[in-house]
N, C-alpha and C positions, 0 to 999 in steps of 0.2 A: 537408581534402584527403586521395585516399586516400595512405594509406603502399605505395609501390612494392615493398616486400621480401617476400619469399616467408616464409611463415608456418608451423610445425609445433605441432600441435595434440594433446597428449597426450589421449585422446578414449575414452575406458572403455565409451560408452554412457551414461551416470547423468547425474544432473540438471544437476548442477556442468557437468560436460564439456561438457556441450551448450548450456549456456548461453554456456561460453568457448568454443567452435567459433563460434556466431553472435556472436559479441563480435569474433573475427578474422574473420570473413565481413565481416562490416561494416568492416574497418577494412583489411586488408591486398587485393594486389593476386591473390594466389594462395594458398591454403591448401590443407594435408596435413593427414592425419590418423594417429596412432598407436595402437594400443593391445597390451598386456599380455601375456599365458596364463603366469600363474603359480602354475597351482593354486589360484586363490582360491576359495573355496565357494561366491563368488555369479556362479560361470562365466556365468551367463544375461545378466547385462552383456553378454559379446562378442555375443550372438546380438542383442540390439537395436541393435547400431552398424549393421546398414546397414540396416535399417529407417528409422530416425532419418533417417540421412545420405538417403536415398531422400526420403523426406517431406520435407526441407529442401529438397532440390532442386524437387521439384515443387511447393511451397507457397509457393517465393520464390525466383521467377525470376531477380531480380537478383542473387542468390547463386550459383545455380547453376553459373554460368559462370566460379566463384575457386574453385569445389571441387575439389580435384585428387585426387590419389590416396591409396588408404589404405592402411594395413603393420600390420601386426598380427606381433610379436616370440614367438618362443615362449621366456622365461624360466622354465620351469619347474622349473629350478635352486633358484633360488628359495625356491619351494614345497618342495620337495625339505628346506633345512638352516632352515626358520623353524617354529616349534611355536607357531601363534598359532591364534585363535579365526577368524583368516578362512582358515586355509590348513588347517583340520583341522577336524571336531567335536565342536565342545565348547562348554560355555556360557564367555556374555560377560562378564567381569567385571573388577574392576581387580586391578591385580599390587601389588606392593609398593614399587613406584616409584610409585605413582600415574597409572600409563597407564593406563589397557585392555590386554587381551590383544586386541585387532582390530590394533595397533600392529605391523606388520613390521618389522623394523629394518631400514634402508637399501632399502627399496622405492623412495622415491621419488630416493633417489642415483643407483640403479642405471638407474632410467627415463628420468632425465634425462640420464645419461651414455650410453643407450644410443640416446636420442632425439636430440642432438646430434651423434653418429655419422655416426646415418642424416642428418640435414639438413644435415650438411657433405656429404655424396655428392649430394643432392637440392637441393643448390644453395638451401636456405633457411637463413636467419638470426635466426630469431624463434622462441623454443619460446615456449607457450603451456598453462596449466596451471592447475588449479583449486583449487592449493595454498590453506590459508585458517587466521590466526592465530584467526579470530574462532570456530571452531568447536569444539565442545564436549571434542573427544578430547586437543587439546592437543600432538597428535603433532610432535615436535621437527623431522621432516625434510617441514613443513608451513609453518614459520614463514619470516617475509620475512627473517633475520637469515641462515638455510638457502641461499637461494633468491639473496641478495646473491652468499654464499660461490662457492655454484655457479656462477654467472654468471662471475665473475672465475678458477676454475678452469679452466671448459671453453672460453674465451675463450682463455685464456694455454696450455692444454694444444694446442689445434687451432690456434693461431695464426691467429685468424680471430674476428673479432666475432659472440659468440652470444648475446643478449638475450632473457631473460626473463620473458614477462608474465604474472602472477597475478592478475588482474582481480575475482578473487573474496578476497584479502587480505584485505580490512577491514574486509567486511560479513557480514550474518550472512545467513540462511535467508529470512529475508522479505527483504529487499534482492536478495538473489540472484532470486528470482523476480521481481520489479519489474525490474531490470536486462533479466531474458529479456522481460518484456512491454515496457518500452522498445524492444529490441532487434525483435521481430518480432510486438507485440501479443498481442492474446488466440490468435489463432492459435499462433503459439509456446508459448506456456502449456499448450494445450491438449496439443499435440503430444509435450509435457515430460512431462505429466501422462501419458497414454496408453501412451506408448512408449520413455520411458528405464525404465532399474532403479537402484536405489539401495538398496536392503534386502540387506544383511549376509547374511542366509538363506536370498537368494535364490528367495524367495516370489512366484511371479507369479500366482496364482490370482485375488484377489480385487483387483478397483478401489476404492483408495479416491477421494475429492475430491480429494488430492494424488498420487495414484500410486498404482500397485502394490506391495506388501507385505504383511509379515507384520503391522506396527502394531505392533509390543512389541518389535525390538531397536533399538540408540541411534539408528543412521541413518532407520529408521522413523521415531522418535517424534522425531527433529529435525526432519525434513522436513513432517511432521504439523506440529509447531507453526509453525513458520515459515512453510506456505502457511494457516495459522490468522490470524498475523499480516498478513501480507501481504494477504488476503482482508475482513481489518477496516476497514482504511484505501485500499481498490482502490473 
């Protein structure tokens, strides 16, 4: 049955995002969308979000009609006091903690708390988000133990029920792409393929099978392998 609640969709443009936008398309009564501008290097994200959202519309009617409206924050604050490899140029590499330098600290706190804002004004209850333990960078304000915390903060701070969906939690790159051709078939796949970004660098020149990219930084070559995977057993 569907779920009645109005639904906010932290919404980048990239693969992940899109695939959790058609994941609440499918499931809730009215969906929003949010995204970013916080100086990241692969700015070219924002510019595919309403391409995407356009093609979702016209390619699946039955969706069309929960799409509501989109908001785009300008945090570029942000970008402003973080010295990482996505908010400046520089190569990617790991620090001495063991992250990556692509790692913002408190990116995704602040998006969340900034995203639950806006859906208590906008009258929804469901943030939605591509947050993922399973994926390779390991980033702390990604993980479900994160994501529990948040929930029970912004709930208790706004006094008002704010639920969290991570749909992409548990699974890795090839699941994630299965899930989108669940979700909307080869169509969607293709669509994913085409017209999200996902590359760190911000590379849109060349098409590969899984996307547009540079192919050699980590998000390339995850998405690379996983529509590898994903494409063995399809």
């Amino acid at each position: 049955m569907q779920d009645t609640r109005k639904a906010l969709v932290l919404f980048s443009g990239g693969q992940d995002s899109t695939t959790c936008l058609a994941w609440a398309l499918d499931r809730y009564a009215e969906v929003e969308t949010l995204a970013f501008d916080y100086g990241q290097r692969h700015r070219v994200e924002l510019d595919c979000r309403n391409t995407v959202r356009a093609r979702i519309a016209a390619q699946f009617p039955h969706w069309a009609g929960k799409l509501g409206a989109d908001h785009l924050l300008d945090l570029s604050l942000l970008g402003q006091i973080s010295d990482t490899a996505l908010t400046s140029e520089r190569a990617i590499e790991l620090q001495a903690n063991g992250l990556p330098n692509t790692f913002v600290p408190g990116r995704n706190l602040l998006f969340l708390t900034f995203a639950a804002t806006l859906a208590y004004r906008r009258g929804a209850s469901v943030l939605v988000g591509g947050m993922c333990e399973t994926d390779f960078a390991g980033y702390p304000d990604c993980r479900d133990n994160t994501m529990k915390a948040l929930q029970v903060a912004l709930s208790l701070g706004l006094d008002a029920p704010m639920t969290l969906e991570t749909p992409l939690m548990f699974i890795d790159k090839a699941a994630t792409w299965r899930l989108a051709e669940s979700l909307g078939g080869a169509a969607l796949v293709k669509l994913i393929v085409e017209e999200t970004h996902t590359c760190y660098l911000g590379e849109r020149g060349e098409l590969h099978d899984w996307g547009h990219g540079c192919g050699h930084c980590p998000a390339c070559e995850l998405r690379a392998k996983g529509f590898a995977a994903y494409r063995a057993v399809a």
